[in-house]
C-alpha positions as CSV (number, residue, x, y, z in Angstrom):
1,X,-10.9,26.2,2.9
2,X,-10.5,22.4,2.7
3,X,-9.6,22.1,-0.2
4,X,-7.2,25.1,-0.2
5,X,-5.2,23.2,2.8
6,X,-5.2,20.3,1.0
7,X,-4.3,21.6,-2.3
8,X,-1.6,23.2,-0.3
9,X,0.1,20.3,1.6
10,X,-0.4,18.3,-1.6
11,X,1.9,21.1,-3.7
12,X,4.8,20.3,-1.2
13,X,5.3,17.3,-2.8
14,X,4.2,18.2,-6.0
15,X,5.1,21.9,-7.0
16,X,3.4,21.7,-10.1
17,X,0.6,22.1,-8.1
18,X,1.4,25.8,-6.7
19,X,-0.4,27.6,-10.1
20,X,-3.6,25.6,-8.6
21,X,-3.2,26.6,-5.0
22,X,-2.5,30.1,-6.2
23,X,-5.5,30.5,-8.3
24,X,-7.6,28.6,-5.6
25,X,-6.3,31.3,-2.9
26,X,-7.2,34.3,-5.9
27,X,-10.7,33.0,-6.2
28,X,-11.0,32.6,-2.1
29,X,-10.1,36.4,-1.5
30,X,-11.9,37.9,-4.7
31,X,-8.5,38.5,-6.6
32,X,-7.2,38.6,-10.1
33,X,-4.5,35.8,-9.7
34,X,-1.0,35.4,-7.9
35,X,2.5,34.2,-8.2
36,X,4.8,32.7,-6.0
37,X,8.7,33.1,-6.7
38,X,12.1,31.4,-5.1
39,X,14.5,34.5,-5.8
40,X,17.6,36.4,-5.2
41,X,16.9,40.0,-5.6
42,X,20.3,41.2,-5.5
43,X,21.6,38.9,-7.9
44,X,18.2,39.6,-10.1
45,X,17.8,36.1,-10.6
46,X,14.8,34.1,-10.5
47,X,15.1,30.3,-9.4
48,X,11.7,29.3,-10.0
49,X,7.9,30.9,-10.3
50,X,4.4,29.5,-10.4
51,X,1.8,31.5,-12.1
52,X,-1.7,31.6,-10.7
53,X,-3.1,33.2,-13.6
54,X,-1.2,36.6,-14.1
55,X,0.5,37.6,-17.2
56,X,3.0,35.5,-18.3
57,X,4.5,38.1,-20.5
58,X,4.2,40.9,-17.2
59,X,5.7,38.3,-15.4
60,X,9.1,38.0,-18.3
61,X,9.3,41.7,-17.9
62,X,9.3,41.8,-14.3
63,X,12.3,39.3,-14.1
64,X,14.3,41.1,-17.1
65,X,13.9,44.9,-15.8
66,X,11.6,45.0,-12.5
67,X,13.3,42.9,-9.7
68,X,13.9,45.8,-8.0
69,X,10.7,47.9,-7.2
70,X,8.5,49.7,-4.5
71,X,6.9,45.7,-3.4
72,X,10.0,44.1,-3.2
73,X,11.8,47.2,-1.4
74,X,9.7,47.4,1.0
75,X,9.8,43.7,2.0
76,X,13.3,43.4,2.3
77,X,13.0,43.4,6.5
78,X,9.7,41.8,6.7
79,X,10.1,38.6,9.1
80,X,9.1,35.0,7.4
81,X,5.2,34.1,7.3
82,X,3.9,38.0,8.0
83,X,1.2,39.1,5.8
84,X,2.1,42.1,4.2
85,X,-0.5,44.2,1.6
86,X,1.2,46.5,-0.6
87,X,-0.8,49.8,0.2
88,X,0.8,49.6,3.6
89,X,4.4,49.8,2.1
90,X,3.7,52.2,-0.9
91,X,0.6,54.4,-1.5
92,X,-1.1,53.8,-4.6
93,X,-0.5,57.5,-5.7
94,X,3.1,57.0,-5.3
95,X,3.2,53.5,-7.3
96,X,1.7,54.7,-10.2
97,X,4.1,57.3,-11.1
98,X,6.9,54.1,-11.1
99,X,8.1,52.1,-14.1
100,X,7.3,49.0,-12.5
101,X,4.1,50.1,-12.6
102,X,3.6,51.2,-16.4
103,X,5.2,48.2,-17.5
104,X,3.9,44.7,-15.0
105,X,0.9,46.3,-13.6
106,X,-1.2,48.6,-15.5
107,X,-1.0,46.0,-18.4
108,X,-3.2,43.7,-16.1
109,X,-5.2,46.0,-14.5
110,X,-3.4,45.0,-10.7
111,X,-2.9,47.4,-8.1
112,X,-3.2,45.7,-4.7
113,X,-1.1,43.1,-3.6
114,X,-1.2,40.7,-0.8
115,X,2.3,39.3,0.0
116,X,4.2,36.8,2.7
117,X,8.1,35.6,2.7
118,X,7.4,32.0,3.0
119,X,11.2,31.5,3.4
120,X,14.3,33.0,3.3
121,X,17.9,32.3,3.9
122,X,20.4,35.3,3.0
123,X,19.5,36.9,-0.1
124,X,17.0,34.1,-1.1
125,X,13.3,34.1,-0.4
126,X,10.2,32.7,-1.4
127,X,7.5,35.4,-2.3
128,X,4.3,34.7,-2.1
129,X,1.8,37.1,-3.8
130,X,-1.7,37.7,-4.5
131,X,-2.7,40.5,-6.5
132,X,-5.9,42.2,-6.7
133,X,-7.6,44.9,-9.4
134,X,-8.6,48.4,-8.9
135,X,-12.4,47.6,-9.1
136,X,-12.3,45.7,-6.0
137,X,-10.8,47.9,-3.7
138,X,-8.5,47.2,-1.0
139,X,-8.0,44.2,0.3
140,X,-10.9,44.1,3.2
141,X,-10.2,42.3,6.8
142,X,-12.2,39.5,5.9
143,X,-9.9,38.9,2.7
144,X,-6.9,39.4,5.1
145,X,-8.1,37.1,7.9
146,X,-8.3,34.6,5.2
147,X,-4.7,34.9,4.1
148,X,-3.0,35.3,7.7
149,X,-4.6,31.9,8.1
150,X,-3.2,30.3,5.3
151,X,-0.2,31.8,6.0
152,X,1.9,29.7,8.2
153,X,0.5,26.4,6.1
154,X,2.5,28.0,3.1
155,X,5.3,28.5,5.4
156,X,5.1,25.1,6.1
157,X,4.3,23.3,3.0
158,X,7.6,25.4,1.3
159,X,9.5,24.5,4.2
160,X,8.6,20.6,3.6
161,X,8.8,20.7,-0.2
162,X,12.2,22.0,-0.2
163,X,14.0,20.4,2.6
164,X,13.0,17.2,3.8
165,X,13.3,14.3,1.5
166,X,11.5,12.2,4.1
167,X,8.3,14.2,3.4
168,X,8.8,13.7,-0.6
169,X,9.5,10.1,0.2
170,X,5.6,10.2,1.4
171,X,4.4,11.8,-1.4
172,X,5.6,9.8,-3.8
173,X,4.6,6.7,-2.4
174,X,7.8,5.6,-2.3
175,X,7.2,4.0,1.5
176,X,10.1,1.6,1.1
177,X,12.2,4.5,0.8
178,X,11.3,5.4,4.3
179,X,13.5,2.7,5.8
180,X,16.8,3.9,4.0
181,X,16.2,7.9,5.9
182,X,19.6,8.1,7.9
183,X,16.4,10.6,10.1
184,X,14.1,9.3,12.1
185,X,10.4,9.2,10.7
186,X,7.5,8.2,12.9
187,X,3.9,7.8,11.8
188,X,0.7,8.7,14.5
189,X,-2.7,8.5,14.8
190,X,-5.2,11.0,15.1
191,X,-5.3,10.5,18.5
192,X,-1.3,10.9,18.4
193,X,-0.3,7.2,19.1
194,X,2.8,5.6,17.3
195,X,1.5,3.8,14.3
196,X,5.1,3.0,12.8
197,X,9.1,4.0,13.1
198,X,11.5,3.5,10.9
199,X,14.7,1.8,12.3
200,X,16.8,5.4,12.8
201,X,13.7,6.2,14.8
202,X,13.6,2.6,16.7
203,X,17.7,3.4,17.1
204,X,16.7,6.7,18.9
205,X,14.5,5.3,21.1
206,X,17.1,2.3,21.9
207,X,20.1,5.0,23.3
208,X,17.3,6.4,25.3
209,X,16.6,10.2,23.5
210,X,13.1,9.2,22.2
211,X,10.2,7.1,23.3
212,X,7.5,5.7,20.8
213,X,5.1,4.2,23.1
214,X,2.2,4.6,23.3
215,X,2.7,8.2,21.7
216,X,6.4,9.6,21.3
217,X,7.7,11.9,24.0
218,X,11.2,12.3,25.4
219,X,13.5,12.0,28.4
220,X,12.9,15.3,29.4
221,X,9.3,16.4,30.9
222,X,9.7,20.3,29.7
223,X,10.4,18.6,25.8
224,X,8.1,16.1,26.4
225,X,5.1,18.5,27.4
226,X,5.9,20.9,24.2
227,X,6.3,17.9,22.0
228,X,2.8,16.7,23.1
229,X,1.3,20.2,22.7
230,X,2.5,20.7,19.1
231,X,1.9,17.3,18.2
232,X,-2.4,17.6,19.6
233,X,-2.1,21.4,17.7
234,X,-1.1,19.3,14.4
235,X,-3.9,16.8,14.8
236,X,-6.6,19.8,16.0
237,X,-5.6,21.5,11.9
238,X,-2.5,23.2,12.9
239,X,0.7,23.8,10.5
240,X,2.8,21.7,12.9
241,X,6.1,23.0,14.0
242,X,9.7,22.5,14.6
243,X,11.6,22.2,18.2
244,X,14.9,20.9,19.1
245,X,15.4,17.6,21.6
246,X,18.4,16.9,23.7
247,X,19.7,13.7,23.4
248,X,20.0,11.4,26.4
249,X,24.0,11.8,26.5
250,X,23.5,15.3,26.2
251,X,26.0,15.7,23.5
252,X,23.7,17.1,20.3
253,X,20.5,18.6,20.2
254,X,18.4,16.5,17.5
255,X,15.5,18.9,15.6
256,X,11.9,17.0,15.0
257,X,9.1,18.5,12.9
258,X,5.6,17.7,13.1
259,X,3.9,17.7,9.9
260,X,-0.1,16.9,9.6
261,X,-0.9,14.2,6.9
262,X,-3.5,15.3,4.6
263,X,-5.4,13.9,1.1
264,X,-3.0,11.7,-0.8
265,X,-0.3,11.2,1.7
266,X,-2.8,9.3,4.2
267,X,-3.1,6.7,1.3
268,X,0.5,5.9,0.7
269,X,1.1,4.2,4.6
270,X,-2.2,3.1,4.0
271,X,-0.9,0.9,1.3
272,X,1.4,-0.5,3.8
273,X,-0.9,-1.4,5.9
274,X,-0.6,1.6,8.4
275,X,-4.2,3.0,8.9
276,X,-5.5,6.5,10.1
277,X,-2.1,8.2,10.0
278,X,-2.8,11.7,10.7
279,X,0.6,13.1,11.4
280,X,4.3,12.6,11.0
281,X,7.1,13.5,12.9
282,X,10.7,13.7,11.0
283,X,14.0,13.6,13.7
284,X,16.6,15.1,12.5
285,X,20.2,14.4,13.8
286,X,22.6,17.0,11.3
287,X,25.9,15.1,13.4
288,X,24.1,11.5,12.1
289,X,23.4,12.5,8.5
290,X,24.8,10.3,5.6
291,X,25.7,11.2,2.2
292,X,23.7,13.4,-0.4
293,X,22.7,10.5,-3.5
294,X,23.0,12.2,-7.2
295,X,19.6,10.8,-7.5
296,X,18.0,13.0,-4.5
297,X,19.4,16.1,-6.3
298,X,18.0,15.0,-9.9
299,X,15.1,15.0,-8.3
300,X,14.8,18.0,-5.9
301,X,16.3,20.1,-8.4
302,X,16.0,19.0,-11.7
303,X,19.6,18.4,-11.8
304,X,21.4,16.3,-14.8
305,X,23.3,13.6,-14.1
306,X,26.6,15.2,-15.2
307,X,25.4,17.8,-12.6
308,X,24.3,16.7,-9.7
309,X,27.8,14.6,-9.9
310,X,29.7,17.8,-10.1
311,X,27.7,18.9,-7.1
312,X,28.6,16.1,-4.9
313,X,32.4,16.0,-5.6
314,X,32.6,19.9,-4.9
315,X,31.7,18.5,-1.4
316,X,35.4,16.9,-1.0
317,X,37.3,18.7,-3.8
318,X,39.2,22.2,-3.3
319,X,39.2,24.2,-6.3
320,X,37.8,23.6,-9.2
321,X,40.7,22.1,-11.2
322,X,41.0,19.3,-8.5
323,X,37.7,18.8,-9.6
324,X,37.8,18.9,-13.1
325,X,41.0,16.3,-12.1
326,X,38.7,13.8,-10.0
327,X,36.6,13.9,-12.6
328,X,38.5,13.8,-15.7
329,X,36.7,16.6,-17.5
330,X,38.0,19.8,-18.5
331,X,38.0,22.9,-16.1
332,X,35.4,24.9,-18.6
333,X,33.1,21.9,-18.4
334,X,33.2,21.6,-14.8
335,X,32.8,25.4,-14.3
336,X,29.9,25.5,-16.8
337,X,28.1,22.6,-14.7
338,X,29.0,24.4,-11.4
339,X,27.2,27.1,-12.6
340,X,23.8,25.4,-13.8
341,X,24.4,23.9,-10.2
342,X,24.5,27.1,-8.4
343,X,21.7,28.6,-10.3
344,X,19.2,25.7,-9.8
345,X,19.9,25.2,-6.0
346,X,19.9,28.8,-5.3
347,X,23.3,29.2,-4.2
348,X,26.3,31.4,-5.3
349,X,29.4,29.7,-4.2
350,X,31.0,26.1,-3.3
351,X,30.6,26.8,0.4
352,X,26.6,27.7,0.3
353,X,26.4,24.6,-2.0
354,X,28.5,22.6,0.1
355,X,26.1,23.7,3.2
356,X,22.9,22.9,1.5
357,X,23.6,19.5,0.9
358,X,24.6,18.8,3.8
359,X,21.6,19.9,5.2
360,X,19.4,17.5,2.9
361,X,22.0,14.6,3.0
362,X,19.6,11.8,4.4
363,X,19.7,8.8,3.0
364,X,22.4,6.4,3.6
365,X,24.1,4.7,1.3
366,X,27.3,5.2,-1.5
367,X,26.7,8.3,-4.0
């Protein structure tokens, strides 16, 4: 189960990982394989998979004719990080007689199925799926005690791989990086005791909304005393956790998330000089945030160049021939780009774009 949490925490920063974690979870619960997908069932589009080991051809038909079926029905109003097992939202005598059926599962031999929302915002979610054969029954409770414990480390590992930049600054040992966050990033011990804060962190503590010494903590007690709790759960194994803080003047409501370090991330402050970091908190002020870099989106999203420039001057431009205007391309050129943009971030219009980069727009500097 090490190894699985590791494997896990490591695929946060490195999603190439996630066919690994998959088939490491498969093998764990006595499965054939699983899949984990970042998709839009209404629009029937598919933003990205990793294949643990299922059909990749099962897997083609599924996104061309099968979005839409008795699994992904009946998880529509399931809540984020709840294990769900698919002979509790359709009975197997009822699947069968479906097209989804004859033409993903039959072909490899799957009829059970083992699913969480890791995330979801809107119409977008990230499904996670394990999927069992008909010679080994049901999925029994020791199977499912397994997966409701790995559950809200998924949560948490999607969570970190797609959102915070700090977190990928970590992984790839890009430490310097750390310095340039416009959030605050503080490293611990595994007895929780400040091993390092950046300068927006230092900056926090100076206006009086954080303290870093001896272990970080608040003005207010009630924070304080949660802070401390989630901080000794992330230490103890936990997934960590999110909680707002008030600032001192009151004005904004900062968020911090607790992260655990685990396998290759503890190497990279090591390399600094920081020993024993265990854990990482990450303090978000949305009100403080600077500008989204072209580079951050190349990498988070595979962006081109040409793309992720179009995607930051859609923050300040109106429609899209004041865009294709600021930029000096043709309309048709900035529409095509705009949508390449929308369909790898996961968003349908300028405003939904607009939003999620303000949400990941944390390192300071020029564009």
């Amino acid at each position: 189960m090490e190894r699985i949490l590791d494997l896990i925490y490591d695929a946060a920063g490195e999603h190439d990982l996630w066919p690994s974690v998959l088939t490491a979870i498969a093998d764990a619960t006595q499965c054939e394989g699983g899949i984990l997908f970042g998709q839009s069932i209404a629009a029937e589009q598919v933003y990205f998979d990793y294949n643990g080991r299922l059909s990749a051809e099962c897997n083609q038909v599924y996104q061309e004719r099968h979005m839409q079926n008795p699994w992904s029905v009946g998880m529509e109003d399931k809540p984020v990080g709840r294990l769900v097992l698919s002979d509790e939202v359709v009975p197997l005598s009822k699947l069968e007689n479906s097209s989804f059926y004859d033409e993903v599962l039959r072909p490899q031999g799957v009829v059970h199925n083992a699913m969480i929302a890791l995330a979801a915002k809107d119409d977008f979610r990230v499904a996670f799926n394990i999927c069992r054969r008909r010679n080994n029954g049901e999925f029994g409770s020791l199977e499912r005690k397994t997966l409701e414990f790995l559950a809200p480390h998924l949560c948490r590992s999607v969570t970190l791989g797609f959102r915070l930049s700090g977190y990928a600054a970590l992984r790839n040992a890009a430490f310097d990086v750390i310095e340039t966050l416009a959030d605050g990033v503080v490293l611990m011990g595994p007895r929780g005791y400040v091993l390092f804060a950046n300068s927006k962190a230092c900056s926090l503590e100076e206006e009086g909304t954080l303290r870093l010494r001896p272990s970080i903590a608040t003005w207010s007690s009630l924070h304080s005393r949660r802070l401390i709790r989630m901080i000794g759960s992330t230490l103890a194994g936990g997934a960590g956790g999110m909680m707002s803080l008030p600032s001192f003047d009151r004005s904004r409501l900062p968020t911090v998330v607790v992260v655990g370090l685990r396998s290759r991330e503890i190497s990279v402050p090591a390399e600094a000089y920081i020993c024993q970091a265990a854990c990482a908190a990450f303090v978000i002020d949305p009100t403080r945030r600077g500008t989204v870099a072209t580079r951050q989106l190349v990498d988070a999203y595979g962006l081109t160049a040409a793309e992720a420039q179009v995607a930051v001057c859609a923050l300040s431009s109106g429609t899209t021939s004041d865009l294709a205007l600021g930029l000096g391309l043709s309309r048709n050129t900035v529409k095509t780009h705009l949508r390449r943009v929308f369909a790898k971030t996961g968003t349908k219009k300028q405003a939904e774009l607009a939003a999620l980069l303000a949400a990941i727009g944390v390192v300071k500097g020029q564009v």
